[in-house]
PDB file with one MODEL, atoms N, CA, C and O in Angstrom:
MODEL        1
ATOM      1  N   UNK A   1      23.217  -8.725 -13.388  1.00  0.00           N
ATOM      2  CA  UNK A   1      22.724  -9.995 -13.850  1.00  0.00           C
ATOM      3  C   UNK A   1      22.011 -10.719 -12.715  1.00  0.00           C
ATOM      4  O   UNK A   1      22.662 -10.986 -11.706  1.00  0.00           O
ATOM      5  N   UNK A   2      20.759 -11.048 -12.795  1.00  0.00           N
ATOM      6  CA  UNK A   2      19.921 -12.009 -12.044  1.00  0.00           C
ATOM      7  C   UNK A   2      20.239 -13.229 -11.873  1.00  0.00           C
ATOM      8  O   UNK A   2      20.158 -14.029 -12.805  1.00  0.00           O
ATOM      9  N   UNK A   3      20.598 -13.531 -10.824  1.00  0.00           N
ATOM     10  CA  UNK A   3      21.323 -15.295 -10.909  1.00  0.00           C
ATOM     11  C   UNK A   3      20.269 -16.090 -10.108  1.00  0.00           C
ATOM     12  O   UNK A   3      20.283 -17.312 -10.256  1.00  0.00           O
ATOM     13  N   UNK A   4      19.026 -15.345  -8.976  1.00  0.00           N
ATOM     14  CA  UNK A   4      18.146 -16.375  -8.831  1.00  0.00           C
ATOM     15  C   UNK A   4      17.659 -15.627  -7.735  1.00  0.00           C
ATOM     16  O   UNK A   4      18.278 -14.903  -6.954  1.00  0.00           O
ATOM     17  N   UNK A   5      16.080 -15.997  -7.813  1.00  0.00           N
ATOM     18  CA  UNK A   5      15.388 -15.272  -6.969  1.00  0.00           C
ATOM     19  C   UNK A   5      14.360 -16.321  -6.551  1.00  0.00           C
ATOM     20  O   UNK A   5      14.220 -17.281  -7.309  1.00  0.00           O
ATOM     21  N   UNK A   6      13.555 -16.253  -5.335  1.00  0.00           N
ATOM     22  CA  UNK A   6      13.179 -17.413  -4.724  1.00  0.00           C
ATOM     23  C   UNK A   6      12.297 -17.102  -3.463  1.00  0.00           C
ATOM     24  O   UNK A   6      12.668 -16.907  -2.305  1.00  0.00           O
ATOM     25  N   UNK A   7      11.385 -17.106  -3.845  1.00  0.00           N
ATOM     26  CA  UNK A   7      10.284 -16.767  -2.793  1.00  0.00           C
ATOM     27  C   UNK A   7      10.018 -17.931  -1.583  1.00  0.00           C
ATOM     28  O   UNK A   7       9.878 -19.153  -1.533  1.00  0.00           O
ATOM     29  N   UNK A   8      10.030 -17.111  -0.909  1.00  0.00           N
ATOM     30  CA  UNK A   8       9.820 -17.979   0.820  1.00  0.00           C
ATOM     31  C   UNK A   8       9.186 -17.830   1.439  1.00  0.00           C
ATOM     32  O   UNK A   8       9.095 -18.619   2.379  1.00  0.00           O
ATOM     33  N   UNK A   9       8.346 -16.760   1.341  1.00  0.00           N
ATOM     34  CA  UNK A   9       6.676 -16.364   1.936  1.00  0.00           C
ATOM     35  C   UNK A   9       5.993 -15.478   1.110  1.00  0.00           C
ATOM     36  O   UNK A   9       6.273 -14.313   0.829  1.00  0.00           O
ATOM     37  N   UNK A  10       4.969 -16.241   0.721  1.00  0.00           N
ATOM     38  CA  UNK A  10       4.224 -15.079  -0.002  1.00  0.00           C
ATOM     39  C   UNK A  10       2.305 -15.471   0.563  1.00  0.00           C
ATOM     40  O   UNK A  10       1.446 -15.868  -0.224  1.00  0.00           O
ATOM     41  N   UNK A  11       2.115 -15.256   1.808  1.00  0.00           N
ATOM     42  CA  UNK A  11       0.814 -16.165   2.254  1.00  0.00           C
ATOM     43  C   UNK A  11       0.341 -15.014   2.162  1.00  0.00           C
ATOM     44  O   UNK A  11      -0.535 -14.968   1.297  1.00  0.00           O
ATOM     45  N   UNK A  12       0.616 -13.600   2.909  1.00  0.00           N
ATOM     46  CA  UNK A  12      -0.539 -12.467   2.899  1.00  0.00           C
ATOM     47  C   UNK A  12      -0.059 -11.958   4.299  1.00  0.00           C
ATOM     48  O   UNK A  12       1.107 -11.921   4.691  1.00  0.00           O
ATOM     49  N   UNK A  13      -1.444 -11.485   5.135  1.00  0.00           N
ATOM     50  CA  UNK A  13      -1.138 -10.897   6.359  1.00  0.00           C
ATOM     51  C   UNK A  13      -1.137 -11.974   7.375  1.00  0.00           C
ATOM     52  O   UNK A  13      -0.535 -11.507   8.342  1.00  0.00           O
ATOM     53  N   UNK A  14      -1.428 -12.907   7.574  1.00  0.00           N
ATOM     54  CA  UNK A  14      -1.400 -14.223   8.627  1.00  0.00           C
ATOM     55  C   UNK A  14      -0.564 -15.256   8.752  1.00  0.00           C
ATOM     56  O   UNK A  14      -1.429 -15.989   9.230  1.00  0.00           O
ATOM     57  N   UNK A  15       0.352 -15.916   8.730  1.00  0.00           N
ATOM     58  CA  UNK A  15       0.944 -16.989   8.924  1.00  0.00           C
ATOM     59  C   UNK A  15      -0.041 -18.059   8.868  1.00  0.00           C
ATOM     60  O   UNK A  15      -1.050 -17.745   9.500  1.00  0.00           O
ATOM     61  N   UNK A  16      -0.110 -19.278   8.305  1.00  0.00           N
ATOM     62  CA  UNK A  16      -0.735 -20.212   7.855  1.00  0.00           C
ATOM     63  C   UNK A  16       0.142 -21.166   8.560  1.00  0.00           C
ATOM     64  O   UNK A  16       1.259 -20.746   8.862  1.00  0.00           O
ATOM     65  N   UNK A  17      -0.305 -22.908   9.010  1.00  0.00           N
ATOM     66  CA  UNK A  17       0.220 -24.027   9.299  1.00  0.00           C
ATOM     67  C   UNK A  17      -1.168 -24.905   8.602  1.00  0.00           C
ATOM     68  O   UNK A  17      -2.345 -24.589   8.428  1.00  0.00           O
ATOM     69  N   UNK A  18      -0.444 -26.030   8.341  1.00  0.00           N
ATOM     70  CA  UNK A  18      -1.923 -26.898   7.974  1.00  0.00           C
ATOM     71  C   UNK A  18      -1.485 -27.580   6.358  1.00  0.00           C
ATOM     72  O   UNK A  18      -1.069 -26.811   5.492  1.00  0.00           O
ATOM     73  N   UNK A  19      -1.605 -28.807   6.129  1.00  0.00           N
ATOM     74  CA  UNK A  19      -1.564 -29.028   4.802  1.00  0.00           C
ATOM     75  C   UNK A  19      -2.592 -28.453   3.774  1.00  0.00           C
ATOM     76  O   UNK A  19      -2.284 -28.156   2.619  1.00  0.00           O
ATOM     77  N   UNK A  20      -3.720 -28.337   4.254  1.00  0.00           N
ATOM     78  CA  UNK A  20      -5.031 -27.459   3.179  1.00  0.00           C
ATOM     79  C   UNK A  20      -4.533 -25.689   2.871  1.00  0.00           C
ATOM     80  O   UNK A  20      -5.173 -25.013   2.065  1.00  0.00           O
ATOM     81  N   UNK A  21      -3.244 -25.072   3.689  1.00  0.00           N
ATOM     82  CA  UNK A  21      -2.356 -24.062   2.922  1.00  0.00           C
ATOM     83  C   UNK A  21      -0.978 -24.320   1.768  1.00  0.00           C
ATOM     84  O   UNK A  21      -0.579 -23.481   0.960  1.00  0.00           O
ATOM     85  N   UNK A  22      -0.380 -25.809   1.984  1.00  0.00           N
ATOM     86  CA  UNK A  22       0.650 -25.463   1.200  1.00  0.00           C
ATOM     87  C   UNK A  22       0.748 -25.373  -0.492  1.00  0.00           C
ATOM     88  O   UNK A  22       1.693 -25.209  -1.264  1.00  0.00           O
ATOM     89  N   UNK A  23      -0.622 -25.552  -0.664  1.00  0.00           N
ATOM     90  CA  UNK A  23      -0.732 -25.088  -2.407  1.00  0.00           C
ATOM     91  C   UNK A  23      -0.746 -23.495  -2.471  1.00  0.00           C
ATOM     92  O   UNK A  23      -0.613 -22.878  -3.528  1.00  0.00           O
ATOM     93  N   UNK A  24      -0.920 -22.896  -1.229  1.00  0.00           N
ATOM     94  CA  UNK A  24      -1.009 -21.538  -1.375  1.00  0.00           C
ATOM     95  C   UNK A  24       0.240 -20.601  -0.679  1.00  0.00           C
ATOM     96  O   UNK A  24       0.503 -19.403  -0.784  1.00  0.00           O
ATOM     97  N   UNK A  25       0.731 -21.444  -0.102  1.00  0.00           N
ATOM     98  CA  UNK A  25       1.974 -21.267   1.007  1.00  0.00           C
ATOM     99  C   UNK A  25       1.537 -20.485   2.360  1.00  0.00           C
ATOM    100  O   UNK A  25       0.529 -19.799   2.523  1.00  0.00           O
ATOM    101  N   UNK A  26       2.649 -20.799   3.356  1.00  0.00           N
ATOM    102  CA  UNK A  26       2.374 -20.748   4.655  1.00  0.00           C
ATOM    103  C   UNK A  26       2.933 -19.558   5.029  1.00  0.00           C
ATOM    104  O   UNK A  26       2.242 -18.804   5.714  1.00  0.00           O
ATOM    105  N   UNK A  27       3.903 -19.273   4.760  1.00  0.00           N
ATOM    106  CA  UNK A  27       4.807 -17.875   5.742  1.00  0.00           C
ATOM    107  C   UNK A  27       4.201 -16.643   4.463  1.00  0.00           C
ATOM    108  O   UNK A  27       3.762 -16.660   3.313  1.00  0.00           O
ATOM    109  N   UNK A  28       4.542 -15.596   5.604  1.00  0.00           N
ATOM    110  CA  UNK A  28       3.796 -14.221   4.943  1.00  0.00           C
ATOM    111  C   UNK A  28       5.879 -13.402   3.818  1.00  0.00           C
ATOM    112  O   UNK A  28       7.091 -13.559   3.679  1.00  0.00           O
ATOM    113  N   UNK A  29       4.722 -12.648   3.458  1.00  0.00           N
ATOM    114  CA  UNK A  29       6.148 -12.019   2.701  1.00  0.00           C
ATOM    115  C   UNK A  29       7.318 -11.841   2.725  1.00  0.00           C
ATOM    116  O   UNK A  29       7.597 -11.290   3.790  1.00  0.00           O
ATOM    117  N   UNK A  30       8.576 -12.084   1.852  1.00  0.00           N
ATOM    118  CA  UNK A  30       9.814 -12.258   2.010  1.00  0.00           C
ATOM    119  C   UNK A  30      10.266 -13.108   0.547  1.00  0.00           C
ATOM    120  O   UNK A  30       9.530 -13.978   0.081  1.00  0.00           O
ATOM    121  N   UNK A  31      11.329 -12.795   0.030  1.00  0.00           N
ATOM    122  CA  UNK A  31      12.209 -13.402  -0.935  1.00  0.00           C
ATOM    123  C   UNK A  31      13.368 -13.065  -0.958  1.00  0.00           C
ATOM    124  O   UNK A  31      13.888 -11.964  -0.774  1.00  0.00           O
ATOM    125  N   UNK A  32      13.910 -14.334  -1.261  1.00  0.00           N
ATOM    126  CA  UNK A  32      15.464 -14.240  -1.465  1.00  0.00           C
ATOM    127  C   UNK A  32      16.294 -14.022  -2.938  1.00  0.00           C
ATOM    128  O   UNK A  32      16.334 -14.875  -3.825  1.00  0.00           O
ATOM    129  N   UNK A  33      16.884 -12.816  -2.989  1.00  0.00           N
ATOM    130  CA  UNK A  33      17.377 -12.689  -4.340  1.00  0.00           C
ATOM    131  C   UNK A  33      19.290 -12.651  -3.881  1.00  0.00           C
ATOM    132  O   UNK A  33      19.967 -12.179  -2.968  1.00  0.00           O
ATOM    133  N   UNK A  34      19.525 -13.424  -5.096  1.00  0.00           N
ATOM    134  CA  UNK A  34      21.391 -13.602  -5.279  1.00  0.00           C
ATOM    135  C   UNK A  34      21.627 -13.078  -6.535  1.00  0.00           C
ATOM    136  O   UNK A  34      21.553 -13.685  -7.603  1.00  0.00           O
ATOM    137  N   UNK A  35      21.903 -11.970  -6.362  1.00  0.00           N
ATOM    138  CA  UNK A  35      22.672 -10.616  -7.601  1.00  0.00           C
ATOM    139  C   UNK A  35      24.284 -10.566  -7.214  1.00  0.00           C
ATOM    140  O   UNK A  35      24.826 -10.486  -6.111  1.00  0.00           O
ATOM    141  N   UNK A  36      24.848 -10.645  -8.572  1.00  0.00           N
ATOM    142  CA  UNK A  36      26.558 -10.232  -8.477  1.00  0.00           C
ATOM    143  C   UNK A  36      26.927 -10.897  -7.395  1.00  0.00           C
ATOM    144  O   UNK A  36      27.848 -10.226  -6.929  1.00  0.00           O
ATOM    145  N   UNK A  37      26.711 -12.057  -6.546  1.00  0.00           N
ATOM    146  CA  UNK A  37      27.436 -12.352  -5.576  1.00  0.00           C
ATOM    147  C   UNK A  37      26.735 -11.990  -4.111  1.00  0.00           C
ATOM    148  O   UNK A  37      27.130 -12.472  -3.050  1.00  0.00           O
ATOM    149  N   UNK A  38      25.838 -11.235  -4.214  1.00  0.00           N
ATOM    150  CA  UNK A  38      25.532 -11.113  -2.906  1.00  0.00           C
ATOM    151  C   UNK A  38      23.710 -11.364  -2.706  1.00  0.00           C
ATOM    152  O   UNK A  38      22.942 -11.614  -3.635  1.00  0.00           O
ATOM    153  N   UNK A  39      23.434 -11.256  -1.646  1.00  0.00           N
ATOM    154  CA  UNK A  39      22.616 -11.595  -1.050  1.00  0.00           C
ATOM    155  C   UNK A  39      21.209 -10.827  -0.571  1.00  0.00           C
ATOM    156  O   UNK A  39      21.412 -10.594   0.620  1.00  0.00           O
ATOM    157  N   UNK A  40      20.012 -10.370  -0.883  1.00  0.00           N
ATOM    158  CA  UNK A  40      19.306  -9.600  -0.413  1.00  0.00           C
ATOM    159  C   UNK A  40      18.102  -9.850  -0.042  1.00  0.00           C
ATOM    160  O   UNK A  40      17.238  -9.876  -0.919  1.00  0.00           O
ATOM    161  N   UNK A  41      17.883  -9.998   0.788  1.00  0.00           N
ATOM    162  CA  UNK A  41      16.479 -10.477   1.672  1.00  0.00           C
ATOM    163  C   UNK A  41      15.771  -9.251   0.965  1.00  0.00           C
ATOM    164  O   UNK A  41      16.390  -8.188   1.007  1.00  0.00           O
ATOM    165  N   UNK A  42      14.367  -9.276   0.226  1.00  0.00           N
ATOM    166  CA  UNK A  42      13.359  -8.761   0.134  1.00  0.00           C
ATOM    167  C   UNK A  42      11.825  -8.506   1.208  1.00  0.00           C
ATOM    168  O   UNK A  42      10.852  -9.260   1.168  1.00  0.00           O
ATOM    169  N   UNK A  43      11.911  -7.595   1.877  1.00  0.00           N
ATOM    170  CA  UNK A  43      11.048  -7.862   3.148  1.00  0.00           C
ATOM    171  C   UNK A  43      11.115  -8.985   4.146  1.00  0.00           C
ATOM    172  O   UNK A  43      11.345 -10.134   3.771  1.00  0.00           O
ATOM    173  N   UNK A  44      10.881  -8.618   5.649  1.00  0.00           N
ATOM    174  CA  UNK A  44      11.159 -10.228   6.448  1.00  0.00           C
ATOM    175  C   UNK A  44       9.853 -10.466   7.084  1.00  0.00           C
ATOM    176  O   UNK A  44       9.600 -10.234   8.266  1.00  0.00           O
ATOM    177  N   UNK A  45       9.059 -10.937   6.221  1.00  0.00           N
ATOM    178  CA  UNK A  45       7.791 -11.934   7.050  1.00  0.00           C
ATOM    179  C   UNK A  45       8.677 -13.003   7.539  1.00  0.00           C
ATOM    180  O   UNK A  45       9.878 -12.939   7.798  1.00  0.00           O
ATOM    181  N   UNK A  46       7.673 -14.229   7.636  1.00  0.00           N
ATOM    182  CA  UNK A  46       7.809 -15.106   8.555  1.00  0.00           C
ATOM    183  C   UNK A  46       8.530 -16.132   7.503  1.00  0.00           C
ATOM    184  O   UNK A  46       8.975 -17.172   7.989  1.00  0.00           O
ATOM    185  N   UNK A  47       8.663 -15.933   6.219  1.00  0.00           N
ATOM    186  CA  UNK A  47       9.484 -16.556   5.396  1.00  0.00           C
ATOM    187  C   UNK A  47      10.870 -16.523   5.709  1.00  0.00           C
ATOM    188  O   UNK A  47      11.619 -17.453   5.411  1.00  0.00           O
ATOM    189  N   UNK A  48      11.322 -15.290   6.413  1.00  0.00           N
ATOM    190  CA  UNK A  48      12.675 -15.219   6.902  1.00  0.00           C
ATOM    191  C   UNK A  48      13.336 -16.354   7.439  1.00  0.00           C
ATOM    192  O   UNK A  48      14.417 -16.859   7.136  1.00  0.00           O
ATOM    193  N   UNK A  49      12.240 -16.756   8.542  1.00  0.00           N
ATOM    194  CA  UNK A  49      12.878 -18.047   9.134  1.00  0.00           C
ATOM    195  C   UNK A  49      13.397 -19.353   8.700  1.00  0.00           C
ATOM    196  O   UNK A  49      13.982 -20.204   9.369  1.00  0.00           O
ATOM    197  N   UNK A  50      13.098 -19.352   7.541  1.00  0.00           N
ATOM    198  CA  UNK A  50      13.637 -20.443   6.469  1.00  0.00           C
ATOM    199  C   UNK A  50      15.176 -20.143   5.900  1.00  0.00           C
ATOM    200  O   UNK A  50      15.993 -21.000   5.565  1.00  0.00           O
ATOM    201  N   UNK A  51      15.345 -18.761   5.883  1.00  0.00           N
ATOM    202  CA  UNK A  51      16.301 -18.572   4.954  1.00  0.00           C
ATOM    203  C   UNK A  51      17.375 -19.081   4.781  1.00  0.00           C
ATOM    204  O   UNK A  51      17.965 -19.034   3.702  1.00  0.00           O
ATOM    205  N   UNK A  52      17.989 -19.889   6.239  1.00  0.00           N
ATOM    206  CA  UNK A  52      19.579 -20.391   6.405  1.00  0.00           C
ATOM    207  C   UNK A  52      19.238 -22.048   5.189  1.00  0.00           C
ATOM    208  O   UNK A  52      20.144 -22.850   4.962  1.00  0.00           O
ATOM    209  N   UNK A  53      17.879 -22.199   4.631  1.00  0.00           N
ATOM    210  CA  UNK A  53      18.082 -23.066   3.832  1.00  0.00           C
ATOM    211  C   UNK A  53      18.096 -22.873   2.309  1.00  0.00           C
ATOM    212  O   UNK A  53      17.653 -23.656   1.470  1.00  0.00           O
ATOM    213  N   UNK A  54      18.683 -21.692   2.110  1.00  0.00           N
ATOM    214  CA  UNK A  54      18.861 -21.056   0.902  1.00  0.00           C
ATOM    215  C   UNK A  54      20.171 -20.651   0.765  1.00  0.00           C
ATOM    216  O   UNK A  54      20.731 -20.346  -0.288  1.00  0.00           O
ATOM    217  N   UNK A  55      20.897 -20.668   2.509  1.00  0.00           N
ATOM    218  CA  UNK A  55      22.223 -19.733   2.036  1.00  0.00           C
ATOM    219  C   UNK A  55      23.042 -20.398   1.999  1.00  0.00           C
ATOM    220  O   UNK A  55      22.831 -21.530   2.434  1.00  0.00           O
ATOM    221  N   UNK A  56      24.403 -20.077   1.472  1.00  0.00           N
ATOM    222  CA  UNK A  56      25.602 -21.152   1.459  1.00  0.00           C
ATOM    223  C   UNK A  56      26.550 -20.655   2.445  1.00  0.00           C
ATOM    224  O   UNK A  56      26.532 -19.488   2.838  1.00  0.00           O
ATOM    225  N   UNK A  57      27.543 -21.708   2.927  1.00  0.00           N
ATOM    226  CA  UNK A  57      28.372 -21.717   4.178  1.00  0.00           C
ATOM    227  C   UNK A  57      29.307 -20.140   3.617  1.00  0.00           C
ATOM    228  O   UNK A  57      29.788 -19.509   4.558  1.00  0.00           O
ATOM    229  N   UNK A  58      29.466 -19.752   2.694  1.00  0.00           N
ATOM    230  CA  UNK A  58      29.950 -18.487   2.076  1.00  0.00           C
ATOM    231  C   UNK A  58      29.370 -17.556   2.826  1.00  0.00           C
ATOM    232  O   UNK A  58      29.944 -16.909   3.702  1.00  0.00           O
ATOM    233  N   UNK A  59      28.288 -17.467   2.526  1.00  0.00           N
ATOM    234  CA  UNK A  59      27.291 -16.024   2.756  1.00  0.00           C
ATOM    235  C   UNK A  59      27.359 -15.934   4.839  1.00  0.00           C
ATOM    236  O   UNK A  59      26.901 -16.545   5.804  1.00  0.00           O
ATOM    237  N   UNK A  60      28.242 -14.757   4.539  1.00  0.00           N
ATOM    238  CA  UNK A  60      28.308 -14.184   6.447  1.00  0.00           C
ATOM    239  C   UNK A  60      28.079 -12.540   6.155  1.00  0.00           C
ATOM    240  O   UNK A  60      28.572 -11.670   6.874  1.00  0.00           O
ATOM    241  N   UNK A  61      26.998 -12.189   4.627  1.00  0.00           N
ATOM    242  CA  UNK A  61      26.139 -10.973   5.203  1.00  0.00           C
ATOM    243  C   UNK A  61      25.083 -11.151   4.240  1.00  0.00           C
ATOM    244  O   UNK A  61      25.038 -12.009   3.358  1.00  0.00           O
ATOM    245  N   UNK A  62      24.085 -10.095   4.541  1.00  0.00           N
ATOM    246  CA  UNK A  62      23.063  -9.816   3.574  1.00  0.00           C
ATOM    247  C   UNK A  62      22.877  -8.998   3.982  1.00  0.00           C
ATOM    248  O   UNK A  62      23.376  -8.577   5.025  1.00  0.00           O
ATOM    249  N   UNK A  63      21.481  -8.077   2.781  1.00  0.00           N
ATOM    250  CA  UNK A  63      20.979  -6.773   2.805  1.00  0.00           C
ATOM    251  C   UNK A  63      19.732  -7.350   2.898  1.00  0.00           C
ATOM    252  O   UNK A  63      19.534  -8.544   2.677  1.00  0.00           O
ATOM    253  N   UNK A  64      18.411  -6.120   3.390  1.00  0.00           N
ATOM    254  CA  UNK A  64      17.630  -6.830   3.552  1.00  0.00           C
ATOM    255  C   UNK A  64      16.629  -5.782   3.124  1.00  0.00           C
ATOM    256  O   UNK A  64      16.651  -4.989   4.065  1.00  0.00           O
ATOM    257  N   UNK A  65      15.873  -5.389   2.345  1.00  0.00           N
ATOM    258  CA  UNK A  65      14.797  -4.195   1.864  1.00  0.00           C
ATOM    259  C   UNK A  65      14.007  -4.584   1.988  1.00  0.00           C
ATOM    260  O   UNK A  65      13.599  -5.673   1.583  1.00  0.00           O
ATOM    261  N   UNK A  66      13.255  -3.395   2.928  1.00  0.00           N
ATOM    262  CA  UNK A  66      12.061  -3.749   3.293  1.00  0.00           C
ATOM    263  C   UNK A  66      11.068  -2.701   2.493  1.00  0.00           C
ATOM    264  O   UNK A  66      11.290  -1.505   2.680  1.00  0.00           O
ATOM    265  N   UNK A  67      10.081  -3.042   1.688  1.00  0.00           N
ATOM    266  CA  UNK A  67       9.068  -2.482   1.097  1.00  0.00           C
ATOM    267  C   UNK A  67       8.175  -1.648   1.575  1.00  0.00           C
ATOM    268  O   UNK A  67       7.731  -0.764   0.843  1.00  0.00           O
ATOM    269  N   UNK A  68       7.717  -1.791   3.001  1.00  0.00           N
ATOM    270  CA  UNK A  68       7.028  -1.140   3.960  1.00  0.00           C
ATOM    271  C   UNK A  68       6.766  -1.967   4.975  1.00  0.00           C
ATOM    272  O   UNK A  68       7.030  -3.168   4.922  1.00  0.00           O
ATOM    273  N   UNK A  69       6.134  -1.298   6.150  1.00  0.00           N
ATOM    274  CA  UNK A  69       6.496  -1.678   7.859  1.00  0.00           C
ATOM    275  C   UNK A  69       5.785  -2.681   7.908  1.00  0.00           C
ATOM    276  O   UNK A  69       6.321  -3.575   8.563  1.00  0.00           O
ATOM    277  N   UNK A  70       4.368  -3.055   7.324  1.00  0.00           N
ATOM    278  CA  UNK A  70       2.988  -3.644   7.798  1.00  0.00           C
ATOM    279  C   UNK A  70       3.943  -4.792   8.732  1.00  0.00           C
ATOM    280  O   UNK A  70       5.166  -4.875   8.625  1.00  0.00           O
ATOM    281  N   UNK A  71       3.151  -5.589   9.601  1.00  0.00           N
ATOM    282  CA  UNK A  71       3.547  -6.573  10.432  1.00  0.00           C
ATOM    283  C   UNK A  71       3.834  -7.844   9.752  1.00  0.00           C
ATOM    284  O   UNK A  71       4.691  -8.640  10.135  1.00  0.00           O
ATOM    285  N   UNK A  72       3.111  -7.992   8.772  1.00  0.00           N
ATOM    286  CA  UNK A  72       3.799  -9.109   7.628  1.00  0.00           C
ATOM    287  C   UNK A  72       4.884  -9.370   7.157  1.00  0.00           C
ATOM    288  O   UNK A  72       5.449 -10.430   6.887  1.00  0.00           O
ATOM    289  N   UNK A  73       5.294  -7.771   7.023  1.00  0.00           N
ATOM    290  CA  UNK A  73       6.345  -7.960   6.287  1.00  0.00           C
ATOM    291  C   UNK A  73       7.784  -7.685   7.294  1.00  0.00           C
ATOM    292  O   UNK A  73       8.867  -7.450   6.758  1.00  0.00           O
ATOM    293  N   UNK A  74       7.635  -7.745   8.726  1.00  0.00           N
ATOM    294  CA  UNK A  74       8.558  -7.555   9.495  1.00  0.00           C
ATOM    295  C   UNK A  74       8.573  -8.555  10.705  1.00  0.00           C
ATOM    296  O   UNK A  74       9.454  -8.696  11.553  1.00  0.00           O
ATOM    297  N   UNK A  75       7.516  -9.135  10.587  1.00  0.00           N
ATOM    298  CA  UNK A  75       7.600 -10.257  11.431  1.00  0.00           C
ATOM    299  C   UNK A  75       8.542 -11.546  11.892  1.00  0.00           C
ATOM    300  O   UNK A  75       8.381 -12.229  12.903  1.00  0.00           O
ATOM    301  N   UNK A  76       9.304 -11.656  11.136  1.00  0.00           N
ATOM    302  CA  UNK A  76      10.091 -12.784  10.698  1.00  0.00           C
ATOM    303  C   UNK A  76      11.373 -12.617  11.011  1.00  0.00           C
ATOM    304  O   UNK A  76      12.079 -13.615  11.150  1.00  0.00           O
ATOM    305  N   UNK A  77      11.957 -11.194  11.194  1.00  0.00           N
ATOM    306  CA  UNK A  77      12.972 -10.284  11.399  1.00  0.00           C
ATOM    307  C   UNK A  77      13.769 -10.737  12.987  1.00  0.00           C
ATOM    308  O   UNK A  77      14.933 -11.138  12.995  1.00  0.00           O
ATOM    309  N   UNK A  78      12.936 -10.596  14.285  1.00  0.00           N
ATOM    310  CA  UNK A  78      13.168 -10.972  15.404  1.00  0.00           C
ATOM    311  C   UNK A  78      13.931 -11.893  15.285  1.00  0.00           C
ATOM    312  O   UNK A  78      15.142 -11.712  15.409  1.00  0.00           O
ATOM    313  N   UNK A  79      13.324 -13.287  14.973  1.00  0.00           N
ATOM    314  CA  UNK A  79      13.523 -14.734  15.423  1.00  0.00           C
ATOM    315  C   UNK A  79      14.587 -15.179  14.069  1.00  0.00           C
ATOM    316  O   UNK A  79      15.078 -16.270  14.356  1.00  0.00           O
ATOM    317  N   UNK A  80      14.981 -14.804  13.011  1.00  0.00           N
ATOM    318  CA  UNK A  80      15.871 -15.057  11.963  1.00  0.00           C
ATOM    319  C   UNK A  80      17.241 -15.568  12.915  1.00  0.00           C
ATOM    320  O   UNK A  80      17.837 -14.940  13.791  1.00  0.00           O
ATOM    321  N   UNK A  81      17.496 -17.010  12.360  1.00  0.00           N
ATOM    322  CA  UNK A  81      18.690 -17.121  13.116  1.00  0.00           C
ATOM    323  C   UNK A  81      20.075 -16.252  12.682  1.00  0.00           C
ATOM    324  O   UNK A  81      20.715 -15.756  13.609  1.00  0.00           O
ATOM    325  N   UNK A  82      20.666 -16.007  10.970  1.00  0.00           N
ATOM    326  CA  UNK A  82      21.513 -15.259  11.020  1.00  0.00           C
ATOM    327  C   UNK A  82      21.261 -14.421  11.559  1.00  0.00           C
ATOM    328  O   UNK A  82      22.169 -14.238  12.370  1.00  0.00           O
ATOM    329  N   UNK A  83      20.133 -13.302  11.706  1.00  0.00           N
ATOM    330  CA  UNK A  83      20.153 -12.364  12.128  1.00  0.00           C
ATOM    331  C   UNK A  83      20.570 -11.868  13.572  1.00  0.00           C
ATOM    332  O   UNK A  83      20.965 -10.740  13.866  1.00  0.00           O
ATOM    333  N   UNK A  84      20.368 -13.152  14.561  1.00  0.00           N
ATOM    334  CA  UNK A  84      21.104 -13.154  16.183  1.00  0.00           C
ATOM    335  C   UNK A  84      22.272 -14.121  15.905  1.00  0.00           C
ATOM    336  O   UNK A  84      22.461 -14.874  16.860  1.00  0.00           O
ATOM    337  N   UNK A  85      22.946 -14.274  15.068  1.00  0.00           N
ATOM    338  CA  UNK A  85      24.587 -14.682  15.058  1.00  0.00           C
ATOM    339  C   UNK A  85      25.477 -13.598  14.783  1.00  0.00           C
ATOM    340  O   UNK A  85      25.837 -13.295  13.645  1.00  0.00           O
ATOM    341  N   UNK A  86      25.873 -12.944  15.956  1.00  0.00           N
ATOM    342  CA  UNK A  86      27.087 -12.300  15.996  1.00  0.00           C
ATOM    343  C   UNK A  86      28.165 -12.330  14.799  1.00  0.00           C
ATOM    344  O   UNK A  86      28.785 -11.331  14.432  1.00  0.00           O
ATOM    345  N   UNK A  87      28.275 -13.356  14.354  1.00  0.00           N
ATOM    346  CA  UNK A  87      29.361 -12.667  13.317  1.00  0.00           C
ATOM    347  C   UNK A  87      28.933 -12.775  11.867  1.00  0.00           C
ATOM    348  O   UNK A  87      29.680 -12.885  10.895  1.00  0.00           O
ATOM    349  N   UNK A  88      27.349 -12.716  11.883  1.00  0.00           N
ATOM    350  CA  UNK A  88      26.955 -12.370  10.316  1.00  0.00           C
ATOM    351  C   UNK A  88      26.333 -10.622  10.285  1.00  0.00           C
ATOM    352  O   UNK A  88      25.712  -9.957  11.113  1.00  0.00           O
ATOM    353  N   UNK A  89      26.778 -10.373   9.114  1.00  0.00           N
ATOM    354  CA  UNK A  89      26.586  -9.071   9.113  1.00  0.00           C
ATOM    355  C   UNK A  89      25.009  -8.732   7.781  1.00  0.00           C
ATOM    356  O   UNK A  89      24.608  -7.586   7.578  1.00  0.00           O
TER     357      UNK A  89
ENDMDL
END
């Protein structure tokens, strides 16, 4: 059962800043889907970096599928704060 899915970058290959992007959005590929209870990052562009404002004080893991390598879609991966907190898995 689909309980909610929620896109957080969908700009393309570039990262965008600027109000004349946010009708089109700013961070490159990435969505957040919550199935059965858990958590799965869909590719990590630069949308990643948003994500701790999607998750709840619950969530200490996620999965994260990545679609393919391009730099868009892995960019975001590095600098993710759960992702350098030691005790999220």
């Amino acid at each position: 059962m689909l309980n909610s899915l929620i896109i957080l970058g969908c700009r393309g290959s570039v990262p965008c800043s600027g109000k004349q992007y946010t009708g089109y959005g700013t961070a490159t590929t990435c969505f957040a889907l919550r199935m059965g209870g858990r958590l799965i990052f869909i590719d990590a562009g630069t949308g990643l970096l948003n994500c701790s404002e999607y998750m709840s004080a619950a969530d200490k893991s996620a999965d994260i599928l990545m679609t393919h390598s391009h730099a868009d879609h892995v960019m975001g991966l590095p600098l993710c704060g759960p992702a350098l907190d030691k005790d999220f898995e």
